[in-house]
C-alpha positions in Angstrom: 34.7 -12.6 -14.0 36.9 -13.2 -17.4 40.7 -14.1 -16.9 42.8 -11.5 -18.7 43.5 -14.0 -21.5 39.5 -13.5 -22.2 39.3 -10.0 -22.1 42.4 -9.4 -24.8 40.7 -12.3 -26.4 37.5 -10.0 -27.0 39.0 -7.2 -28.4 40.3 -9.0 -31.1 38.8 -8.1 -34.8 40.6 -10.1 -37.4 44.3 -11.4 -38.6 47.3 -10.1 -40.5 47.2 -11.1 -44.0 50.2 -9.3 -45.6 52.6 -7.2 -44.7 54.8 -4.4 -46.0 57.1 -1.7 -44.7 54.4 1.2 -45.2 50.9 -0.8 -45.3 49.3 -4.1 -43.1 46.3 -5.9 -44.9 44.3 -7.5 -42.5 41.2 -10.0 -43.2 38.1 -9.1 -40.4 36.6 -11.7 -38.3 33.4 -12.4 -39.0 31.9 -11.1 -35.8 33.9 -8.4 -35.7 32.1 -4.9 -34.9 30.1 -4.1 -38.4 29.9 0.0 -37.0 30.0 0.2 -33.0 32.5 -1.8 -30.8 31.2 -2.5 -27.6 33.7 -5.0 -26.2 35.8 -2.3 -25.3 33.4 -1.3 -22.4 32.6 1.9 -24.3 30.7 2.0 -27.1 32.6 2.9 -29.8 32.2 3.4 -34.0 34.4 0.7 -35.9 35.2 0.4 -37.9 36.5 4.0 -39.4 39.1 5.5 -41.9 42.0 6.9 -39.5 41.0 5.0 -36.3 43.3 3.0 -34.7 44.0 -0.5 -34.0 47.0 -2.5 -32.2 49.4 -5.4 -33.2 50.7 -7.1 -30.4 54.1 -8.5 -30.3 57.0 -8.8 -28.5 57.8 -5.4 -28.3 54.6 -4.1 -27.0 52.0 -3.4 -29.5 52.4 -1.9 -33.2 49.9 0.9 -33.4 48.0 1.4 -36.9 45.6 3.7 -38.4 42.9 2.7 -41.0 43.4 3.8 -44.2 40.6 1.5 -46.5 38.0 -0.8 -45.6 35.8 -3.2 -48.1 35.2 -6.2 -48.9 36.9 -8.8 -51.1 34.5 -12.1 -52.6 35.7 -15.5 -51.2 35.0 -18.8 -53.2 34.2 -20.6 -49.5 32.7 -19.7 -46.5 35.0 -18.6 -43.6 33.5 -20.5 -40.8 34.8 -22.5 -37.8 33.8 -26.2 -38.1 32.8 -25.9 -42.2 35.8 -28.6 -43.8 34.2 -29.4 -47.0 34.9 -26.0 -48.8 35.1 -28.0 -52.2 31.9 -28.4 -51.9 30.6 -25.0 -52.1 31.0 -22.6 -55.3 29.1 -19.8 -53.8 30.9 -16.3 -53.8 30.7 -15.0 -49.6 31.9 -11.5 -48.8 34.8 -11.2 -46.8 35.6 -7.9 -45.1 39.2 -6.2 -45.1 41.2 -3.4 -44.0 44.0 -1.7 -44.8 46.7 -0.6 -42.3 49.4 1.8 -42.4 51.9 1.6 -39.0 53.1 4.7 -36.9 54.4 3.8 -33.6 54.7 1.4 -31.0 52.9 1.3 -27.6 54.5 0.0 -24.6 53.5 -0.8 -20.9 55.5 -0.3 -17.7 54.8 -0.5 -14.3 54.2 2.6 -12.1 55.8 1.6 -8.6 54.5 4.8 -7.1 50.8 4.6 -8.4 51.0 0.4 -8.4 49.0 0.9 -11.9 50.0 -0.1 -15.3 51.0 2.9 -17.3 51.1 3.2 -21.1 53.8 4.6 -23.4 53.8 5.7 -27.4 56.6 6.1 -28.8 56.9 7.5 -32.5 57.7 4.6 -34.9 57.7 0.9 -35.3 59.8 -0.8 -33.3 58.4 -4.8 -34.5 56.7 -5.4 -37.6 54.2 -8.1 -37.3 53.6 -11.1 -39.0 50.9 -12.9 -41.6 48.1 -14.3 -39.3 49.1 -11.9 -36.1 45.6 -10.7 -34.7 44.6 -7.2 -34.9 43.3 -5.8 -31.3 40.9 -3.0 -30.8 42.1 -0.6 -28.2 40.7 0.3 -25.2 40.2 3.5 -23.3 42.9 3.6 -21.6 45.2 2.6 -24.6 42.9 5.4 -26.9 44.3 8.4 -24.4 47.8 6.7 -24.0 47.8 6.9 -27.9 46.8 10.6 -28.3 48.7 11.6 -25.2 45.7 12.9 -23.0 47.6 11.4 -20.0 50.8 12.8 -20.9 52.6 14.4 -17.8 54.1 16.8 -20.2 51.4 17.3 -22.1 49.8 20.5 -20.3 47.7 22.3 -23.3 44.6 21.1 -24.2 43.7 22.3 -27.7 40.7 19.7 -29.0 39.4 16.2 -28.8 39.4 13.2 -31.3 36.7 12.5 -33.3 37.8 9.3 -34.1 39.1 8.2 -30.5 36.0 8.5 -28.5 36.6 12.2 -28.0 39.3 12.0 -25.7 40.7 14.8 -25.0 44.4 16.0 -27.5 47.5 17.7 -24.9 50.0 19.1 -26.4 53.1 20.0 -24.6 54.0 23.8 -25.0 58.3 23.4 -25.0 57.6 21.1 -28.5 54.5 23.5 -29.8 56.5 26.7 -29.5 59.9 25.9 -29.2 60.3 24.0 -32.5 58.2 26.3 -34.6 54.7 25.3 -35.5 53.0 25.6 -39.2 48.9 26.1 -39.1 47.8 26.1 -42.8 44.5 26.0 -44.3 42.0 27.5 -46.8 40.5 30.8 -45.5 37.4 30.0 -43.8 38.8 26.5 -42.2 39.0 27.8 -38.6 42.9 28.8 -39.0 43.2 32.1 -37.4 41.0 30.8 -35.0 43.3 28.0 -33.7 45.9 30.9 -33.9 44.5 32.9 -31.2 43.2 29.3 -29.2 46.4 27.8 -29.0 47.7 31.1 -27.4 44.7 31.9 -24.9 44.8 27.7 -24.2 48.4 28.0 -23.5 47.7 31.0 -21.1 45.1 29.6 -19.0 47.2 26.5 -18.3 50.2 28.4 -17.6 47.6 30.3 -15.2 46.4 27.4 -13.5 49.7 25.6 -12.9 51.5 29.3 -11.6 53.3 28.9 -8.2 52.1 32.6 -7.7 48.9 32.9 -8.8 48.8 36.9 -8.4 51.8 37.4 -10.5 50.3 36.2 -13.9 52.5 33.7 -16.5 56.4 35.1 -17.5 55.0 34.4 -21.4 55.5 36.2 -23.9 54.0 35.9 -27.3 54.7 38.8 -30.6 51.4 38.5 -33.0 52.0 40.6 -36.5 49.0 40.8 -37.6 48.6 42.2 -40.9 45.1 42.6 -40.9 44.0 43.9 -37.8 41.6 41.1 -36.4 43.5 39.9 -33.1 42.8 42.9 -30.9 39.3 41.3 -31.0 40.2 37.8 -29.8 42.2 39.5 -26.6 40.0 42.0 -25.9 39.3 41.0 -22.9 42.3 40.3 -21.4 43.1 43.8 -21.9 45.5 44.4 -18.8 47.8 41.5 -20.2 47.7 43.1 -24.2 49.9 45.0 -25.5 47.9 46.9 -28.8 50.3 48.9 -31.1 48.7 50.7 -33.9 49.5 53.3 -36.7 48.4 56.8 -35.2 46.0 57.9 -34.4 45.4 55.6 -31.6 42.3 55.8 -29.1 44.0 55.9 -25.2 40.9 55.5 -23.8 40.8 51.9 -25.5 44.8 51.2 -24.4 45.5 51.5 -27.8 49.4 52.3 -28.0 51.3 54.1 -31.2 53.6 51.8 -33.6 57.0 53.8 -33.3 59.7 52.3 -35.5 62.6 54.8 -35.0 64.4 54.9 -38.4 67.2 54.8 -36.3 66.7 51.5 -35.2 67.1 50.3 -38.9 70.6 48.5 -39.8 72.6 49.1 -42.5 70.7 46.5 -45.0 67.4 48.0 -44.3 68.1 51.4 -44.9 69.8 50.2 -48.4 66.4 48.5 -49.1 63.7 51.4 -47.9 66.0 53.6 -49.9 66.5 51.7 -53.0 70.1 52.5 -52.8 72.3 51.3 -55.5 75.6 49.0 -55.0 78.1 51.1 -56.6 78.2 54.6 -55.3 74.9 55.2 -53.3 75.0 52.3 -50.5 78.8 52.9 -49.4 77.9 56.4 -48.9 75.0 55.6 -47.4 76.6 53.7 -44.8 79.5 56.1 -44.8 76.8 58.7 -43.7 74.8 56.3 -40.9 77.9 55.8 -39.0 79.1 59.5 -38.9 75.2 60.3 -37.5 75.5 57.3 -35.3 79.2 58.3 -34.1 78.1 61.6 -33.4 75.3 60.4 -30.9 77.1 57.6 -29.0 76.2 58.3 -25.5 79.2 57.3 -22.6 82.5 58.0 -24.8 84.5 61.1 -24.2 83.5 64.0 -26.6 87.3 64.3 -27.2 86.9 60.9 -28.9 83.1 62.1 -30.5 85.3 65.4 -32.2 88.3 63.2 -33.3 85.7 61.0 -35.5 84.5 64.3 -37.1 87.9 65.8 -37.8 89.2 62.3 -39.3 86.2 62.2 -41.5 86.7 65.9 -43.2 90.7 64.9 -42.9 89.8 62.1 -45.5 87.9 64.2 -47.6 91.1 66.7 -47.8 93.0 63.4 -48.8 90.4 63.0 -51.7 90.9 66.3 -52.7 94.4 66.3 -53.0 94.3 62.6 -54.7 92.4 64.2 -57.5 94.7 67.1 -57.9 94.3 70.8 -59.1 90.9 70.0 -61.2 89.5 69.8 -58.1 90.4 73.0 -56.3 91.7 75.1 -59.2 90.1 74.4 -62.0 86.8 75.3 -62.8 84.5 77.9 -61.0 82.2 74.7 -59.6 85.1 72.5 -58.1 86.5 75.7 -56.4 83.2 76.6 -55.2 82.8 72.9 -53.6 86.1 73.6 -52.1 85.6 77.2 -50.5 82.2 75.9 -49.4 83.8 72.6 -47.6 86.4 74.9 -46.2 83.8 77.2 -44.7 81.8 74.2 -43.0 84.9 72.9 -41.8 86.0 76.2 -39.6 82.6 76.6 -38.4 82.6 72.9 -37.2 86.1 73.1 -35.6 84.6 76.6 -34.0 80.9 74.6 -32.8 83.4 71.7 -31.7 85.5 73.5 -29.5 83.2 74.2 -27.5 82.4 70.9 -26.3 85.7 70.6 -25.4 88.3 71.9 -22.4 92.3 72.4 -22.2 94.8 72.0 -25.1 92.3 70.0 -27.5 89.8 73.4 -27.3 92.8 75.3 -28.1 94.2 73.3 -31.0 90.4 73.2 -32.2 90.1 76.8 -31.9 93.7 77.1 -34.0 92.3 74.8 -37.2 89.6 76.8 -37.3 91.9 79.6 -37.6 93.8 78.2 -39.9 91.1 77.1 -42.4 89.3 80.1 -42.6 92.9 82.3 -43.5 93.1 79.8 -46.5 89.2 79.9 -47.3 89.2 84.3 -46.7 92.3 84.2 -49.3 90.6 83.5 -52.3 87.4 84.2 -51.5 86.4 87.0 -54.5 83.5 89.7 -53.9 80.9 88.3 -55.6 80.9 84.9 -53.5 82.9 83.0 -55.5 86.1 81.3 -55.0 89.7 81.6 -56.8 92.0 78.6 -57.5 93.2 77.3 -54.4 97.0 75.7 -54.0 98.5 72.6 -53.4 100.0 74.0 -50.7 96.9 75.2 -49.1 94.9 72.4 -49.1 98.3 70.9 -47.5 98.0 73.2 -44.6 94.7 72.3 -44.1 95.5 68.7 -44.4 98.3 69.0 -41.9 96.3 71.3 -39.2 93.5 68.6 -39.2 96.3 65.9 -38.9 97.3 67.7 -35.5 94.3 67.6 -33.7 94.1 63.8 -34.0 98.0 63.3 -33.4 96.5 64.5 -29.9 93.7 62.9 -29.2 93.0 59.2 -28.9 90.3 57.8 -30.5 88.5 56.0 -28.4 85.6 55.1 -30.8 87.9 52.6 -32.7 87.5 50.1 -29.3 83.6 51.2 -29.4 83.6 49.7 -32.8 79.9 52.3 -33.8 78.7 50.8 -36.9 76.1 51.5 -39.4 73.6 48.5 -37.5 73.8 50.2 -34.4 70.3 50.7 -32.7 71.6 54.5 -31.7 69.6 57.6 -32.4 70.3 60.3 -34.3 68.2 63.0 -36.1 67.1 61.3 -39.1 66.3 64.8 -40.7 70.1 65.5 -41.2 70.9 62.2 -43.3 70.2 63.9 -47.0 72.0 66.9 -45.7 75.2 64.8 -44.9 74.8 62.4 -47.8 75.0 65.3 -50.1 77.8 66.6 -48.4 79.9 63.9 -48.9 79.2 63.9 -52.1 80.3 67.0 -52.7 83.8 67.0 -51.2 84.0 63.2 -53.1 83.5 64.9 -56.4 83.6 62.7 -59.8 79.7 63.0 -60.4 78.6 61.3 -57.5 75.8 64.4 -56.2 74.4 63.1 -59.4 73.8 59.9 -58.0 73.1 61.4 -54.0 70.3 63.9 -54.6 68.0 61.2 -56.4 68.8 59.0 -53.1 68.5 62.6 -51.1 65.3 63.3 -52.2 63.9 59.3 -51.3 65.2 59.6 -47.8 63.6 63.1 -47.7 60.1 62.4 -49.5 59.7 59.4 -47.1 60.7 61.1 -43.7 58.3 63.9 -45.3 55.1 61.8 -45.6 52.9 62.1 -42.7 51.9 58.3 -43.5 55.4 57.0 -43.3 56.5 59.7 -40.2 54.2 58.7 -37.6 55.9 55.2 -37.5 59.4 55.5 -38.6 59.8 59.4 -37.0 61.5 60.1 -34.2 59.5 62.2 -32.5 58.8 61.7 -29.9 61.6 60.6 -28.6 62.3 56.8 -27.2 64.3 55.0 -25.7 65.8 52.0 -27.3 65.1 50.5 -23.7 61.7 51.5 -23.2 60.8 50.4 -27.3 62.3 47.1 -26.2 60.2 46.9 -22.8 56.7 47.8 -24.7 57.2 44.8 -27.9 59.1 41.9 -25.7 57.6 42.7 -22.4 59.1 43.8 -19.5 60.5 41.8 -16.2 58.4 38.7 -15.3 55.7 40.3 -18.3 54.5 42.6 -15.5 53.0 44.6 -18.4 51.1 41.6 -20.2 51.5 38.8 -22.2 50.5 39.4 -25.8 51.7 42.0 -27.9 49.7 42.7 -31.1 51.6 44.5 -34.0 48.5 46.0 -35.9 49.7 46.2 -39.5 46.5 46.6 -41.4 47.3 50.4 -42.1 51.0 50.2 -42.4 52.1 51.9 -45.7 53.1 49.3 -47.9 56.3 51.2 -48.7 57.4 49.8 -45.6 55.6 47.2 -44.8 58.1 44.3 -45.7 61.1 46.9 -43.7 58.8 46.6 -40.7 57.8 43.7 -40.2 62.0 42.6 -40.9 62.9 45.4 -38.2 60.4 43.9 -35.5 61.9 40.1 -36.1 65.9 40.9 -36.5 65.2 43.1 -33.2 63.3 40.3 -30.9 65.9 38.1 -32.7 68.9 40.0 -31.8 67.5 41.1 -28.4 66.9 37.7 -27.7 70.4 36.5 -28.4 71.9 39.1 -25.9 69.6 37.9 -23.7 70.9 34.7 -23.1 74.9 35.9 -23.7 74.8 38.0 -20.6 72.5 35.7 -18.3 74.9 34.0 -15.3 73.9 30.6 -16.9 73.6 31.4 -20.2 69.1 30.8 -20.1 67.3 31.8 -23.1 64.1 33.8 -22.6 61.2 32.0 -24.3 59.2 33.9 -26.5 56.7 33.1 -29.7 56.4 35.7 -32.6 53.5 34.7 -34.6 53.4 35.9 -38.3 49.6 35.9 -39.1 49.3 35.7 -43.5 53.2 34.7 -44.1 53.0 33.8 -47.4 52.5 38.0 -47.7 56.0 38.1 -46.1 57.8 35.0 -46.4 57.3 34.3 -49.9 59.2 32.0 -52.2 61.8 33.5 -53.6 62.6 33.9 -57.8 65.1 34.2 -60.2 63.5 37.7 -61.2 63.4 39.2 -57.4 65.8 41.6 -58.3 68.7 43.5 -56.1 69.9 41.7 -53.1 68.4 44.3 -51.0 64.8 44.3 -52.4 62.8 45.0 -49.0 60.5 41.8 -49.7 64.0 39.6 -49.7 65.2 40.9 -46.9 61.9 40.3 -44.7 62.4 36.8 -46.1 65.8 36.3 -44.9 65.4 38.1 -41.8 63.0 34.9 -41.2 64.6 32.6 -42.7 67.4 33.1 -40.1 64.7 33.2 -37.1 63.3 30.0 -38.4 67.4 28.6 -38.0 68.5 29.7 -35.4 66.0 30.9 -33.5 65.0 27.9 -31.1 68.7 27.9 -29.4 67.4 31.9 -28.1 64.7 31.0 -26.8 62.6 32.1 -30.1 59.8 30.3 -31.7 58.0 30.9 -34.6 53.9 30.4 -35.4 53.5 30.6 -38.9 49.8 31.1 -40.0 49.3 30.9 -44.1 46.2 29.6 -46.2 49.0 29.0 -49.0 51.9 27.0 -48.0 53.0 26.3 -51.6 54.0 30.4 -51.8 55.9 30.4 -48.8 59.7 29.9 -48.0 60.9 26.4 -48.5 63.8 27.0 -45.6 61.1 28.3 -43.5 59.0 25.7 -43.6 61.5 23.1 -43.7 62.3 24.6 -40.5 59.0 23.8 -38.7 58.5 20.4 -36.7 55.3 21.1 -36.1 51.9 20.9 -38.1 48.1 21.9 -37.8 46.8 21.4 -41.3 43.1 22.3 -41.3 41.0 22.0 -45.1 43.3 22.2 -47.9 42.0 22.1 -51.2 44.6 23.5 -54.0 46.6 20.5 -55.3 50.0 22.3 -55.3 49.5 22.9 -51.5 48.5 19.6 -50.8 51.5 18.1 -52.6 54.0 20.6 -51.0 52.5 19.5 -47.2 52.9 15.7 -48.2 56.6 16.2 -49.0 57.2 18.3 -45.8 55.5 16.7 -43.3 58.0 14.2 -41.5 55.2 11.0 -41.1 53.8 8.6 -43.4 50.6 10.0 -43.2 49.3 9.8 -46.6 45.9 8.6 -45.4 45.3 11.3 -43.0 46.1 13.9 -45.7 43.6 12.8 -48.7 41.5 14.0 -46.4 42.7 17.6 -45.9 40.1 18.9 -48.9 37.1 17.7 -46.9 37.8 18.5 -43.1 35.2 20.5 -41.8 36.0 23.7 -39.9 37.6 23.1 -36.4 38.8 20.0 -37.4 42.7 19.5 -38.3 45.7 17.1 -38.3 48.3 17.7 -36.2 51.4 15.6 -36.7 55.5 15.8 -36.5 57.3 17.0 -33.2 54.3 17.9 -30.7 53.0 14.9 -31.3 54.0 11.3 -31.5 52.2 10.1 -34.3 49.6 12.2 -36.0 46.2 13.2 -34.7 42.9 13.8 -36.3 41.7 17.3 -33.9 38.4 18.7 -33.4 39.7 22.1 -32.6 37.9 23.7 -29.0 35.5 26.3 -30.1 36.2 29.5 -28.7 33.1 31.5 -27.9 32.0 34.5 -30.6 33.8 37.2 -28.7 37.2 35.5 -28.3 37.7 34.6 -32.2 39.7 36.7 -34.6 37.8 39.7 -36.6 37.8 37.1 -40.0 34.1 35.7 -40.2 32.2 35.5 -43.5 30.5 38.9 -44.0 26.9 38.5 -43.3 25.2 39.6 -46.9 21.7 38.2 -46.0 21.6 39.7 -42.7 22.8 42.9 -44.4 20.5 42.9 -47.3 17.3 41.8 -44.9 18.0 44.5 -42.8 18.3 42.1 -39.8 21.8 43.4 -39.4 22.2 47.3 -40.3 25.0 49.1 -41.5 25.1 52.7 -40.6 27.6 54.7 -43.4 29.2 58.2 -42.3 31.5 58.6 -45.4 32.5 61.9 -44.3 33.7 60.6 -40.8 35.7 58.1 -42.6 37.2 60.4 -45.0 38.6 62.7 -42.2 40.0 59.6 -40.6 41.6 58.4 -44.0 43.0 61.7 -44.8 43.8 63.2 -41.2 42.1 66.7 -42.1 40.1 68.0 -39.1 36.3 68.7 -40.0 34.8 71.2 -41.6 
């Protein structure tokens, strides 16, 4: 039996040469392994670009990856017992390495077990020395290295090609809590480690459950723009959540994508609406909190009324700030004025109703009082004669006494335009243009272009089925059916099918679903007893589509494509200390948000072939790992490198295979099979036109 002095004497494969801060040259023994190590116990292939090797020293061991192999020409042999190396001019091939150091590996003692235990830690403690040996590891110190005995580690996602296939953990608090980055060319098995690192993550969470029968409290958001994850989870249909635009199959659990335009905020409905800085958006929002006001649910309706009798009091201070031009001067501003007159009584009249005691009776008085001053220069043929300053007075000071004697309670419910309350959308051109009116100075000009947008797009049967209210939801139950209810009784994985979103509203959605898991989440945790996040992944499938780099030419502050980006851009901040992480899935990283990926700690990097996208992942990633990218543009698919916080140095992955039906719906299209015949395609071009177009057949 060998002393252990023996055994670490036979793993040893050469001797530092040189040294420097990023890169160890080291000069092979001469019967080191030419290709397959066996004094490790296993066979093994060595020596290999991006394997790994140890330097001992006092701190443990150095650990370092291969990054070039040759061989040099020596003027004398290398050989133990050869003096006279004068004596020989004969060029003899040396072999060498270079190294490039990551972390250190340490051993402690495991008291419980009464085994030695292995620890990596990320970064070099030690540098070594000129004519330190270079070690070969062994099994054991292989799956310390890539953490495959890693307590913490729970997830297995692959194995190492180039550590004896041992197996690669991750650990799910640093994968999804820190945000993770998976980028690669199209084809490179992206989409695919998408949907494995979710299902992976499940069936671990599964296995380790104290309650077997109650299924994992997980909760993961996909947005996936092109429709090819209900494929991957199709059988794990009692734990998905499918939302699709209508028409949706029941019988399949498909469910309908309802986005209540009520649950947009202020910003959003400025960008779906194109509405313009200097008169449109303040009116816009003017007109959003009256709706809103007017629906809040739990305040006293003599508060509700008040809010409606203060705004129409301010529009009788606008009229009087303008003077006589606007109620007794031309035929058109008198018109406006006998018309706002007229839908001011008949409101005070409608109001009153909802009301009991002295506030009905003072309602029931304005109303009164209004329609005297409207009926007094009303002429025959519909129009309106010149009103006085004394009437519009009257009106002003009848209005002033109703809300002299009611409180307004709304002021401590502070209802803005973000609210998530409903109201009938159908009403907001209506109002706009009413306020416009009273305001006067040109501005129905302005309001009718933005009427007729908000009109058109609550018109289109397209746009309707997902931002229309009908039928009616609950902010509660919309929040239950796209986070997941208590304990995710109703599944695990919701999938946001996009691929037939109108791309009117495509960037509004998809910034409406994150500021609402967003903001959701962050009440979550404010009213918990110990202030507990609720952990829950939204992965954004194609990003660079969403996230995009933004330009100098992007345009207004509220174009919808900026606003999706900022909505993400905040996530991708502040989203970790809620209990929200981000998956990112892009096959160009160069077009995406530099705050968003700067954001990411996390990195899966499958084939990469563009040169700008190569050099943007070098500068980002937080490792020197300059060897393990050059060869991003030939990985194979499956294979990836995973490096920064899930990881304590970075790995070179052989991704699991997932079987044929558990991958995304983004294979190659078959064009032999197809064209042989081996693989028909039936067409039915009038079934698909009555599906495109809605019409019922002929």
């Amino acid at each position: 039996m060998s002393s252990p002095i023996e055994r670490l004497s036979e793993l040893v494969i050469g001797t530092v040469e040189s040294i420097s801060s990023d890169e160890v040259r080291v000069m092979l023994d001469l019967d080191a392994p030419q290709s397959t190590a066996l004094n490790t116990g296993t066979p093994t292939s060595f020596p290999r670009l991006n394997s790994y090797v140890l330097i001992p020293n006092e701190a443990g061991a150095t650990v370092a990856y291969v990054t070039w192999i040759g061989i040099e020409r020596s003027p004398f042999p290398k050989r133990s017992g050869l003096k006279d190396f004068g004596l020989i001019d004969l060029p003899f091939p040396l072999r060498k390495m270079a190294l490039t150091p990551i972390g250190t590996l340490t051993v402690r003692r495991d008291r419980r077990a009464g085994t030695s235990v292995y620890d990596l830690s990320r970064g070099v403690v030690a540098f070594p020395s000129v004519g330190d040996q270079i070690l070969i590891p062994t099994p054991e110190q292989i799956a310390a290295i890539v953490g495959a005995k890693d307590r913490d580690r729970r997830v297995r996602i692959g194995s190492s090609p180039l550590a004896a296939n041992t197996s690669i953990m991750v650990d799910p608090d640093k994968i999804f809590g820190r945000h993770v980055a998976v980028l690669g060319n199209t084809g490179s098995g992206k989409s695919c480690s998408v949907a494995g690192l979710i299902r992976w993550s499940l069936d671990a969470a599964q296995t380790a459950l104290t309650n077997p029968a109650q299924g994992p409290n997980a909760r993961f958001i996909i947005l996936d723009p092109n429709g090819e994850y209900a494929k991957a989870f199709a059988d794990r249909a009692d734990n998905v959540r499918l939302f699709r635009v209508p028409p949706v199959d029941d019988q399949k659990g498909e469910r309908a994508l309802r986005l209540p335009a009520w649950l947009w905020n202020g910003h959003e409905w400025t960008a779906v609406s194109f509405a313009r800085p200097g008169a449109q958006r303040p009116l816009l929002l003017q007109a959003l909190r009256d709706l809103k006001s007017g629906n809040l649910s739990g305040v006293p309706a003599e508060a509700l009324v008040r809010r409606h009798i203060y705004s129409y009091r301010l529009l009788v201070d606008a009229l009087l700030a303008r003077g006589p031009a606007a109620f007794a001067g031309d035929a058109g501003p008198r018109r406006q004025c006998g018309d706002l007159l007229d839908n001011m009584a008949a409101d005070c009249d409608a109001m009153s109703a909802r009301l009991d005691g002295d506030p009905a009776a003072t309602l029931t008085d304005i109303a009164a009082t209004i329609r005297d001053v409207a009926n007094n220069r009303r002429g025959n043929n519909g129009w309106f004669n010149s009103f006085t300053v004394a009437e519009i007075e009257s009106v002003q000071a009848a209005l002033q006494s109703f809300l002299d004697q009611v409180e307004d309670a709304l002021a401590v419910a502070q209802i803005t335009e973000d609210a998530p309350i409903p109201f009938d959308v159908q009403m907001l051109p209506d109002h706009l243009e009413r306020i416009a009116a009273t305001e006067g100075g040109g501005l129905a000009g302005f309001i009718s272009t933005l009427g007729m947008r908000i009109r058109g797009m609550m018109a289109d049967p397209r746009l309707g089925q997902v931002v229309g209210s009908e039928p009616q939801i609950s902010f509660d139950t919309w929040l239950d059916d796209l986070i997941g209810s208590n304990a995710s009784a109703n599944g695990q994985v919701a999938i946001i099918d996009l691929s037939l979103v109108p791309s009117e509203i495509i960037h509004i959605v998809v910034a409406v679903l994150g500021r609402l898991t967003f903001e959701a989440l962050q009440r979550y945790r404010r009213l918990h007893p110990d202030g507990k996040p609720l952990p829950t992944t939204l992965v954004l499938e194609e990003a660079h589509s969403f996230i995009r780099r933004g330009g100098n030419d992007e345009g207004a502050p509220e174009n919808p494509a900026q606003l999706c980006r900022e909505t993400f851009e905040k996530i991708a901040r502040e989203g970790r200390k809620f209990g929200l992480g981000l998956m990112l899935s892009s096959q160009r990283p160069s077009e995406l948000s530099p705050t968003i990926l700067a954001q990411c700690n996390t990195f899966l990097l499958h084939r990469i072939v563009n040169d700008l996208d190569q050099a943007l992942v070098a500068r980002l990633v937080p490792d020197n790992v300059a060897g393990l990218l050059k060869e991003l543009p030939s990985l194979p698919s499956r294979q990836a490198v995973l490096l920064g916080w899930a990881t304590p140095i970075p790995l070179l992955v052989e991704m699991d295979e997932l079987a044929e039906e558990h991958r995304p719906q983004s294979s190659d299209p078959d064009f032999w099979d197809v064209w042989t015949g081996k693989s028909p395609r039936v067409i039915d071009w009038p079934a698909l036109v009555q599906d495109w177009t809605g019409d019922p057949p002929a």
